[in-house]
N, CA, C and O atoms as a CHARMM CRD file, in Angstrom:
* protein
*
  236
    1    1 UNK  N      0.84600  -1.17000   0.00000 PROA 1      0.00000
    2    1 UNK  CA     0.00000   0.00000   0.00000 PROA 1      0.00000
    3    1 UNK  C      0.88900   1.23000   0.00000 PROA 1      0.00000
    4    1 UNK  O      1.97600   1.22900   0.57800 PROA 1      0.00000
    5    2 UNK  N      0.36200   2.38800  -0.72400 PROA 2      0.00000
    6    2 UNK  CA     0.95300   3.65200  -1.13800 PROA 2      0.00000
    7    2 UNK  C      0.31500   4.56800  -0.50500 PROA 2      0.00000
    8    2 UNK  O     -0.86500   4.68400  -0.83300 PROA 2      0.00000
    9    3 UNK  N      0.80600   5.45000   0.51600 PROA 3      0.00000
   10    3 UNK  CA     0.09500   6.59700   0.92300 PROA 3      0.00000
   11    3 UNK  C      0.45900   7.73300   0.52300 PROA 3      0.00000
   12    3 UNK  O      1.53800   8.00100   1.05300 PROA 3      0.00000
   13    4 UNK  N      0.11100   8.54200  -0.14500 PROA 4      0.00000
   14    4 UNK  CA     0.25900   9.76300  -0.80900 PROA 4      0.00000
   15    4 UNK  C      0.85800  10.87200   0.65200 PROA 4      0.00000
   16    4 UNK  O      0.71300  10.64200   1.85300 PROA 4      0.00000
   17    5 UNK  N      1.21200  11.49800   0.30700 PROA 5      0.00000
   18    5 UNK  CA     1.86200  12.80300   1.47400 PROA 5      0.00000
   19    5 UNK  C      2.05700  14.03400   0.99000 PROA 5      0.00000
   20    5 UNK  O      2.73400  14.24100  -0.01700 PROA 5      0.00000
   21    6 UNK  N      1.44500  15.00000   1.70800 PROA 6      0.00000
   22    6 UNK  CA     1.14800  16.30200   1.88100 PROA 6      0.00000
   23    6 UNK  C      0.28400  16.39700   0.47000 PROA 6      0.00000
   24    6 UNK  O     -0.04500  15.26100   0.12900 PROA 6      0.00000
   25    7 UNK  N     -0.15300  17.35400  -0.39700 PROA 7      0.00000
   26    7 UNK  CA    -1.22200  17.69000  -1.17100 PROA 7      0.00000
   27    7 UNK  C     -0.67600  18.13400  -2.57300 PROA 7      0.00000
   28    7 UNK  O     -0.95500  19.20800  -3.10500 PROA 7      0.00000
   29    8 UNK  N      0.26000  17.02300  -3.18000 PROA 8      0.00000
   30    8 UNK  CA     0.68700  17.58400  -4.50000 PROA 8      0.00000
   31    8 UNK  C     -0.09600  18.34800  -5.59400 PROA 8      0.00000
   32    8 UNK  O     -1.12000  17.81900  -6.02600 PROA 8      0.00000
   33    9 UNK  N      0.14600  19.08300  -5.89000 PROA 9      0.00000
   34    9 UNK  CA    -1.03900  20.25600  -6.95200 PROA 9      0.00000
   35    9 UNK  C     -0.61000  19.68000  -8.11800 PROA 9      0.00000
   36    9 UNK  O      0.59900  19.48800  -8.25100 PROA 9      0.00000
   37   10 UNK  N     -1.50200  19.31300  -9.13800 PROA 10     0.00000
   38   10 UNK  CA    -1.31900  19.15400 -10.55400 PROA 10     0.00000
   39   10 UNK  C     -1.34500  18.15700 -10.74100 PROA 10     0.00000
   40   10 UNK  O     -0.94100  18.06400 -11.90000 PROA 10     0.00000
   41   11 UNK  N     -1.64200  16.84600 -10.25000 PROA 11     0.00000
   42   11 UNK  CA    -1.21200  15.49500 -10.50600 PROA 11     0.00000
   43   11 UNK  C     -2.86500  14.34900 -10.27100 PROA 11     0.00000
   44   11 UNK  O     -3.64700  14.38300  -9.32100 PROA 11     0.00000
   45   12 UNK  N     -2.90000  13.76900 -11.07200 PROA 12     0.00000
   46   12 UNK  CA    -3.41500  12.71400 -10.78600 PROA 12     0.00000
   47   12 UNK  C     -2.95700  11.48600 -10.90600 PROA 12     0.00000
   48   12 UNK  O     -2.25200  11.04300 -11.81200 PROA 12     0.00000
   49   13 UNK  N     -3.51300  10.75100  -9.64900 PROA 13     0.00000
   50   13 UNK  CA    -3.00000   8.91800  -9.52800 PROA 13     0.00000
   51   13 UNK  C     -4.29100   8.30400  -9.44200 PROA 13     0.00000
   52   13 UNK  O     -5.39100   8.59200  -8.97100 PROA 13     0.00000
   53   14 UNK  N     -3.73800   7.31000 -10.09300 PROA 14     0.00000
   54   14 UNK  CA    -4.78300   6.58900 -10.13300 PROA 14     0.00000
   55   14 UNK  C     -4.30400   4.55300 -10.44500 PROA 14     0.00000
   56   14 UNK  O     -3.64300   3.93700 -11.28100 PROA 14     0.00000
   57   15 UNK  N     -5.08000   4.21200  -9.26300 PROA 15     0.00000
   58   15 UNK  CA    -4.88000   2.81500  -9.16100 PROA 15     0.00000
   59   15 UNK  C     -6.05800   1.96700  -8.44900 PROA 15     0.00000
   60   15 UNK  O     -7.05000   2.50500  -7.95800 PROA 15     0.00000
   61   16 UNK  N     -5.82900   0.60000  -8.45200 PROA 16     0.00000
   62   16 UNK  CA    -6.84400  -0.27100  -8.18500 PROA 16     0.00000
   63   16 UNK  C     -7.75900   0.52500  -6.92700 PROA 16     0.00000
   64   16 UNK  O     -8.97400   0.33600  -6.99400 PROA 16     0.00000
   65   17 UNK  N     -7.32700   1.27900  -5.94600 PROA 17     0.00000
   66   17 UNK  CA    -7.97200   1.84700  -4.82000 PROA 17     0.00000
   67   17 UNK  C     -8.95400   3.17300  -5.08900 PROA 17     0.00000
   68   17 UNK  O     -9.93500   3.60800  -4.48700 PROA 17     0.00000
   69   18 UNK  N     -8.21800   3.61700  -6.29400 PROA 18     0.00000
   70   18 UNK  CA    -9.28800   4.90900  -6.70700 PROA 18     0.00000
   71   18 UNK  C     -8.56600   6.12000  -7.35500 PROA 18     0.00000
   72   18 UNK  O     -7.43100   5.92100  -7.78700 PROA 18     0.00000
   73   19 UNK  N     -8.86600   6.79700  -7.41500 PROA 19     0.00000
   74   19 UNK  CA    -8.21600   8.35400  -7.98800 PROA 19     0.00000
   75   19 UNK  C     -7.96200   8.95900  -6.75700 PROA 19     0.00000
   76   19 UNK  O     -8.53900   8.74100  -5.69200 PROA 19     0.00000
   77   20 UNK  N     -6.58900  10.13300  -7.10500 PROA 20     0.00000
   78   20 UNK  CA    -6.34700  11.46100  -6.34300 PROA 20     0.00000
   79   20 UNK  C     -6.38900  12.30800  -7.58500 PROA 20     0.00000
   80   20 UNK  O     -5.82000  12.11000  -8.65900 PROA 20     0.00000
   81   21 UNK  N     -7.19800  13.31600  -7.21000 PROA 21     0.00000
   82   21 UNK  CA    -6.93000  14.26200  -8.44700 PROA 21     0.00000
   83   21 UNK  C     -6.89300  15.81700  -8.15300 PROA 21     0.00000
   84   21 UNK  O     -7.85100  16.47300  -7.74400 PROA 21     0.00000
   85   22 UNK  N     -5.38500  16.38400  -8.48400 PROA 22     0.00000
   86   22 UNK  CA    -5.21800  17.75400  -7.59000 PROA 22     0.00000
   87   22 UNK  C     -4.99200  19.05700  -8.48900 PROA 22     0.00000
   88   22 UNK  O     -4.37200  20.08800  -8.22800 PROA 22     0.00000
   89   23 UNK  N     -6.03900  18.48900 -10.18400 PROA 23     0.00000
   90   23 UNK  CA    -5.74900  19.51400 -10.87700 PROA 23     0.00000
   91   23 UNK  C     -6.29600  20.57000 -10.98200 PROA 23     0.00000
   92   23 UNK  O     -6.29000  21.02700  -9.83900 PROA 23     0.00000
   93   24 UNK  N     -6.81300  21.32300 -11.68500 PROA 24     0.00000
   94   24 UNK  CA    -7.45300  22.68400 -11.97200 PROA 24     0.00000
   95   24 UNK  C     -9.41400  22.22100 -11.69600 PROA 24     0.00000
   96   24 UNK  O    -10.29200  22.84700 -11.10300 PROA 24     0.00000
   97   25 UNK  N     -9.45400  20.84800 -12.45700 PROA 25     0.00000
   98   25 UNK  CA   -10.87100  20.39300 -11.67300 PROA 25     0.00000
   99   25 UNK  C    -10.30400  19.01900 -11.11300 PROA 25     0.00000
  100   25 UNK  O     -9.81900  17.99500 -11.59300 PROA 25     0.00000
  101   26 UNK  N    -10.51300  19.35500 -10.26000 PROA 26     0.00000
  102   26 UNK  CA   -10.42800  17.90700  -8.95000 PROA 26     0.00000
  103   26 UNK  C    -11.42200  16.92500  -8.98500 PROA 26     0.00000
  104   26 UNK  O    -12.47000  17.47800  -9.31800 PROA 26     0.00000
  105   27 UNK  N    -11.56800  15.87900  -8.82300 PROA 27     0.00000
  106   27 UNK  CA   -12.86000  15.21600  -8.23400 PROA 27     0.00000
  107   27 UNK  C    -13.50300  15.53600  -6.65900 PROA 27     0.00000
  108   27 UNK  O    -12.93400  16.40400  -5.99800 PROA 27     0.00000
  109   28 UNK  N    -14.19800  15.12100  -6.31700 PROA 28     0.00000
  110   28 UNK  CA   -14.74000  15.94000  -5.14100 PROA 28     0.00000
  111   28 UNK  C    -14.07300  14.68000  -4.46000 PROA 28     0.00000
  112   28 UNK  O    -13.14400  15.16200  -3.81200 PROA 28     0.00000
  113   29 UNK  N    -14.07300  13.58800  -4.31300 PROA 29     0.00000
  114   29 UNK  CA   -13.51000  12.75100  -3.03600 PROA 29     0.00000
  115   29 UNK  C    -12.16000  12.32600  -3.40800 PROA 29     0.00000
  116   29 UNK  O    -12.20700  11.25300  -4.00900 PROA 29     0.00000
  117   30 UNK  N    -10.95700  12.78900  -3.26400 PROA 30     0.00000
  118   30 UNK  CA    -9.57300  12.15300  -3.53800 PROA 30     0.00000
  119   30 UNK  C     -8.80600  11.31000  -2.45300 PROA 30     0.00000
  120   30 UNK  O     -8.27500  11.64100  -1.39300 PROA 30     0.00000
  121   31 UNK  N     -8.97900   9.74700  -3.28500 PROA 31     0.00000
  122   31 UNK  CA    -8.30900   9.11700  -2.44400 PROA 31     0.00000
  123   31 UNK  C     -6.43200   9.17500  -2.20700 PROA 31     0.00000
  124   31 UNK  O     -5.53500   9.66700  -2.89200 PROA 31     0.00000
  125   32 UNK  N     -6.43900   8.63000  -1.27000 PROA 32     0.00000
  126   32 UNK  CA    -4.94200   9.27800  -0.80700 PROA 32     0.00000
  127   32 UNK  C     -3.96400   7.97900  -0.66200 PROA 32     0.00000
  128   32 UNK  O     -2.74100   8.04700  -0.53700 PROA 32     0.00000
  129   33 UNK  N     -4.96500   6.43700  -0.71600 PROA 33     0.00000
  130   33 UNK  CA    -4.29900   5.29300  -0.22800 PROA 33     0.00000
  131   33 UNK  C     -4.38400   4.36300  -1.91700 PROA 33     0.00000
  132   33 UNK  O     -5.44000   3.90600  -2.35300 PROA 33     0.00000
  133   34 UNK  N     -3.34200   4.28000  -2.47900 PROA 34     0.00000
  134   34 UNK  CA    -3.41600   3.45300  -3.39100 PROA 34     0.00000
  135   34 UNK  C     -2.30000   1.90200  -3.43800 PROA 34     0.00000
  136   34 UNK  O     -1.19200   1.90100  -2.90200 PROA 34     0.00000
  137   35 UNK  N     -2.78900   0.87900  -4.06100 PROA 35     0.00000
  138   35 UNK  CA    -2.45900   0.06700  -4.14500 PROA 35     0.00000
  139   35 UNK  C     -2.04300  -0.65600  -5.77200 PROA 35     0.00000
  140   35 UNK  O     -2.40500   0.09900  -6.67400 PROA 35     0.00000
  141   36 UNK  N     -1.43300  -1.81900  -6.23000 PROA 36     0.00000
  142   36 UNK  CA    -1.39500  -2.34800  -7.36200 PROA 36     0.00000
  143   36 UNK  C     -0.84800  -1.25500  -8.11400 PROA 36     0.00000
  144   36 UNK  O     -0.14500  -0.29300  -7.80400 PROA 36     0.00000
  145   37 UNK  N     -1.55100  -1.81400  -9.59100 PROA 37     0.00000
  146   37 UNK  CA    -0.70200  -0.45000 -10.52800 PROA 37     0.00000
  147   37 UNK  C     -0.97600   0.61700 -10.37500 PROA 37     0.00000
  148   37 UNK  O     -2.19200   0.81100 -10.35900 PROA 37     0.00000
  149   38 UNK  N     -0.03700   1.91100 -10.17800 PROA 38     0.00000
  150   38 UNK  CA    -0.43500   3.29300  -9.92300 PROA 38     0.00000
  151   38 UNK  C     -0.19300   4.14900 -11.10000 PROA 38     0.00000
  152   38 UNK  O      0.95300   4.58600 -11.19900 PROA 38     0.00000
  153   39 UNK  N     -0.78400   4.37500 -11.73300 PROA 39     0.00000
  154   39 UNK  CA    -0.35300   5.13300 -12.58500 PROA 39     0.00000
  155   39 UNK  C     -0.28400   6.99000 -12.36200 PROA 39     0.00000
  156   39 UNK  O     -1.32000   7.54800 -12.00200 PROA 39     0.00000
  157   40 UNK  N      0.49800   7.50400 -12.51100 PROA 40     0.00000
  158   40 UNK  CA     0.70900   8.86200 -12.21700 PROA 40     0.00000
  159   40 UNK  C      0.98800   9.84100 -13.15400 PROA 40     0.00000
  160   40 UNK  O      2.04500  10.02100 -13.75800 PROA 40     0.00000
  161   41 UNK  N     -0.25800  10.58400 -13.23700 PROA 41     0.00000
  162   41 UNK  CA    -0.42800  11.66900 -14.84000 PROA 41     0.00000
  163   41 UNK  C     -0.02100  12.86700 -14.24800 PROA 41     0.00000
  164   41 UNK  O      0.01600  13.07000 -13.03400 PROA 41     0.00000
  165   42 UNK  N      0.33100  13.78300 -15.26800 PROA 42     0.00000
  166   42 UNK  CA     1.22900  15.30000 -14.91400 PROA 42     0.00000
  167   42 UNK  C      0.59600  15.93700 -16.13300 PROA 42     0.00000
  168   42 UNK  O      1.20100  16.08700 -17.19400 PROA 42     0.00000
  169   43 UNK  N     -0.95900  16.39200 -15.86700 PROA 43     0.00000
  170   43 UNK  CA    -0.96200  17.08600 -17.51000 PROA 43     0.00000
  171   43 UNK  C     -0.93600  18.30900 -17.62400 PROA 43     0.00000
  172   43 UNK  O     -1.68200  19.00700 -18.31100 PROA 43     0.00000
  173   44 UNK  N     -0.10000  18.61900 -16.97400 PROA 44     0.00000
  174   44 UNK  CA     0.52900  20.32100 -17.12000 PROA 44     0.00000
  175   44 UNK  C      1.80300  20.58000 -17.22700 PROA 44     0.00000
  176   44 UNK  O      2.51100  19.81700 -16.56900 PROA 44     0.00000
  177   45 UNK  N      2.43400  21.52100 -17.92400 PROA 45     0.00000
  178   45 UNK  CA     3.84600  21.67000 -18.59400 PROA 45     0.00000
  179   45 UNK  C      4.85900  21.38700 -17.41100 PROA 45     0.00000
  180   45 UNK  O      5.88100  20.70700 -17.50300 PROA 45     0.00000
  181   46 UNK  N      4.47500  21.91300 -16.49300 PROA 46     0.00000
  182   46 UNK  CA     5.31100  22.06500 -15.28900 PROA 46     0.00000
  183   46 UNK  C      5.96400  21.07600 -14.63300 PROA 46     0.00000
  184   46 UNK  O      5.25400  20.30500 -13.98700 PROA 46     0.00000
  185   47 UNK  N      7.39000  20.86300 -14.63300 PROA 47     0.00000
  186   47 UNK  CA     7.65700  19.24100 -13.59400 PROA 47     0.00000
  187   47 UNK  C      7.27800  19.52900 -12.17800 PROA 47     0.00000
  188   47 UNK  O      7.28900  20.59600 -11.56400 PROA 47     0.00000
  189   48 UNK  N      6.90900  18.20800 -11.77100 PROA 48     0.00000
  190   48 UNK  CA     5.94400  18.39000 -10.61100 PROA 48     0.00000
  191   48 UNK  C      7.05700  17.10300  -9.64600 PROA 48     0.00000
  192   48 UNK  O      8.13400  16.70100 -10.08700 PROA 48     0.00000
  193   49 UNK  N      6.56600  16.75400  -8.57400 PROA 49     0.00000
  194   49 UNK  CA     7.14600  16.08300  -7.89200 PROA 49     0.00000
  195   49 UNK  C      6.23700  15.41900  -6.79600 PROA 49     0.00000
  196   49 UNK  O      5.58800  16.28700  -6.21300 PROA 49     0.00000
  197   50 UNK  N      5.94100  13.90900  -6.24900 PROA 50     0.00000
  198   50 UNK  CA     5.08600  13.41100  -5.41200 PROA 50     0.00000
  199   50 UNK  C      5.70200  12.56300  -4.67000 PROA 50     0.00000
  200   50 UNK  O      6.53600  11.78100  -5.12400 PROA 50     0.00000
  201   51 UNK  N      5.28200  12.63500  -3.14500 PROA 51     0.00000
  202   51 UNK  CA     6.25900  11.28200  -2.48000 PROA 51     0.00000
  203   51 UNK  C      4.53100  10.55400  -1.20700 PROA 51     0.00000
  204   51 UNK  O      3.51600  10.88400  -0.59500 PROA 51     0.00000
  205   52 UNK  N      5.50500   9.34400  -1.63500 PROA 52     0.00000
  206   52 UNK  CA     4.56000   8.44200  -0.95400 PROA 52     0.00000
  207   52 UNK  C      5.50000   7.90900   0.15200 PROA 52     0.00000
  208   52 UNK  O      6.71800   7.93500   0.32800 PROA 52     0.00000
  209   53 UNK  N      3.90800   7.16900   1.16300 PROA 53     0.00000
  210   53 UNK  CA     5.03100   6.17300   1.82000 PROA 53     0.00000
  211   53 UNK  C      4.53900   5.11500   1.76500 PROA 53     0.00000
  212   53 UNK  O      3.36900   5.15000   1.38600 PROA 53     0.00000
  213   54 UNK  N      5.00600   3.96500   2.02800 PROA 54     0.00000
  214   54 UNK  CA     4.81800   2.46400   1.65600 PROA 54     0.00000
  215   54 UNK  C      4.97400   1.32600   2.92600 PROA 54     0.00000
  216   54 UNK  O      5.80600   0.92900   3.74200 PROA 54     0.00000
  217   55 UNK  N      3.85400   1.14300   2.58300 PROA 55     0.00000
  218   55 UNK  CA     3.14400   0.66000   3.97700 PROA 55     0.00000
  219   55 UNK  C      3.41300  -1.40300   3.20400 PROA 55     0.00000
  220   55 UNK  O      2.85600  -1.81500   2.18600 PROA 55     0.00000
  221   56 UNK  N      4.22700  -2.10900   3.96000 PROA 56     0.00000
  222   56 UNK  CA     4.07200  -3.07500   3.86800 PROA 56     0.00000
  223   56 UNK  C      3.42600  -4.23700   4.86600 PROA 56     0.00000
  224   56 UNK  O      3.84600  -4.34700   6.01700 PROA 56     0.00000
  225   57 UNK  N      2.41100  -5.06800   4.36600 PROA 57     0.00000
  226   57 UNK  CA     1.34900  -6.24100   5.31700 PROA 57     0.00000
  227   57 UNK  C      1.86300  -7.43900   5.63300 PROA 57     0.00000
  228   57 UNK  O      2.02500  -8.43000   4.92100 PROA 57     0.00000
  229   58 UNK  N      2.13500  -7.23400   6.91100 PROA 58     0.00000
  230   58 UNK  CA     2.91900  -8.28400   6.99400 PROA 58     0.00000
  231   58 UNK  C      2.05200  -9.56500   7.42800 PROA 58     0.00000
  232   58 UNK  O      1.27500  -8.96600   8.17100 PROA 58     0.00000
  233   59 UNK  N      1.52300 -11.26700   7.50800 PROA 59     0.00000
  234   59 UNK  CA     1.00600 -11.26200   8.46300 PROA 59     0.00000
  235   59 UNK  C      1.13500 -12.53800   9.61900 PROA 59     0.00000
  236   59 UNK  O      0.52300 -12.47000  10.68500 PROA 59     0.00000
């Protein structure tokens, strides 16, 4: 599991757990916990930068 940290502007992720989306239109509920493939879009000129942390299940 991937936890997103602090509120990157401009970026959407998106994976098996759901969307974060922090662009110019947002979705109204952004999830923050993703899992599996994440894919991570930047559709604005600007380099952007995102850090997660990574939660491993042990059991």
């Amino acid at each position: 599991m991937f936890f997103i940290i602090d509120e990157p502007p401009g970026l959407v992720v998106d994976s098996d757990y759901g969307m974060y989306d922090s662009t110019d239109d947002p979705i109204p509920e952004s999830i923050h916990i993703h899992r599996g493939e994440i894919k991570i879009t930047n559709p604005g000129d600007a380099k952007r930068r995102i850090k997660f942390i990574q939660a491993i299940i042990v059991n």
